[in-house]
C-alpha positions in Angstrom: -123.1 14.1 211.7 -120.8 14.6 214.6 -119.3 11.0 215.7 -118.0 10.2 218.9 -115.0 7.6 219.4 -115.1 4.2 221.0 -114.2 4.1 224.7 -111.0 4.0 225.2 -109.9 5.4 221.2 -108.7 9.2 221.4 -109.1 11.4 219.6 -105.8 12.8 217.3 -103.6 15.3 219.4 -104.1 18.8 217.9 -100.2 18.7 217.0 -101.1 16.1 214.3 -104.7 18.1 213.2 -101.8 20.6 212.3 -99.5 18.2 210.9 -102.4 16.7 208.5 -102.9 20.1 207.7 -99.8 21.6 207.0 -99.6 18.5 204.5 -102.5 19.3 202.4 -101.0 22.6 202.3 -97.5 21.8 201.3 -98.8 19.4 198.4 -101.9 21.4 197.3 -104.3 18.9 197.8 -108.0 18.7 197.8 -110.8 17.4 200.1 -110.6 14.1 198.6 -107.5 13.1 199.2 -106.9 11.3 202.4 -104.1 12.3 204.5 -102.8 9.7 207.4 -99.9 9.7 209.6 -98.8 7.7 212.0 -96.3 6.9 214.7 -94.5 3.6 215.0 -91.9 2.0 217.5 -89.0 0.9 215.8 -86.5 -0.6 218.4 -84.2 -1.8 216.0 -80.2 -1.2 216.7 -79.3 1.9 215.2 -82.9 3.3 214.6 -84.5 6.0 216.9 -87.1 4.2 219.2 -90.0 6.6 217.1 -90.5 7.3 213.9 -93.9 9.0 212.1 -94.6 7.8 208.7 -96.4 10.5 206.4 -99.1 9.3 204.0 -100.9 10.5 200.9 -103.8 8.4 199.6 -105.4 10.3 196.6 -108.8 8.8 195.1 -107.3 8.0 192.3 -105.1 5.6 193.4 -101.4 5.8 194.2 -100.3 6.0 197.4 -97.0 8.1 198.8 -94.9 7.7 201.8 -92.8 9.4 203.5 -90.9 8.7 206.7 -89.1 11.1 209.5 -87.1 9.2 212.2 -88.5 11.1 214.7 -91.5 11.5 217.1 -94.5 13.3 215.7 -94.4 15.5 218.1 -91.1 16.8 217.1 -91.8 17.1 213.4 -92.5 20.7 212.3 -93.9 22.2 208.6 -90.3 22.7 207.6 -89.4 19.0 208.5 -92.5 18.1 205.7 -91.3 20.8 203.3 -87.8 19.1 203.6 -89.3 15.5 203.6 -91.7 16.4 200.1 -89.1 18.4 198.1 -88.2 16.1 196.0 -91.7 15.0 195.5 -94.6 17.7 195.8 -94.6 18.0 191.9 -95.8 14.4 190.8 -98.6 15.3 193.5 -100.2 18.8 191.5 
């Protein structure tokens, strides 16, 4: 089934279809696992005015985070590599 979005709800850029992507691939995870990333507005003093936050939400419980102080649209697969180095092998 093929489902539509609300009016006025659109639909993920295809920048972040590739970053959701690129994150299943860096980890090695499977269909279950839910992948979600968003983009916030910090506005604090010293922060940049975008960051994205990475999430991995596996079905059995546990959830990751990572976060880039930057725009989405300026993250790239080596910025995820980078980000999940430390912590791709507690996710096998």
């Amino acid at each position: 089934m093929h489902l539509e979005p609300r009016p006025g709800i659109a639909w993920p850029s295809p920048h972040l279809r590739e970053l959701r992507d690129a994150v299943r691939i860096l980890l090695g995870l499977d269909d279950d696992t839910a992948v979600v990333i968003r983009q916030f507005g910090c506005g604090g003093i010293g922060y940049p005015p975008l960051e994205t936050v990475v999430e991995v939400l596996p079905m059995d419980g546990g959830l990751h985070r990572w976060t880039l102080h930057r725009p989405a649209d300026e993250i790239t697969e080596h910025d995820l590599a980078s980000a999940f180095q430390s912590t791709a092998a507690e996710l096998g």
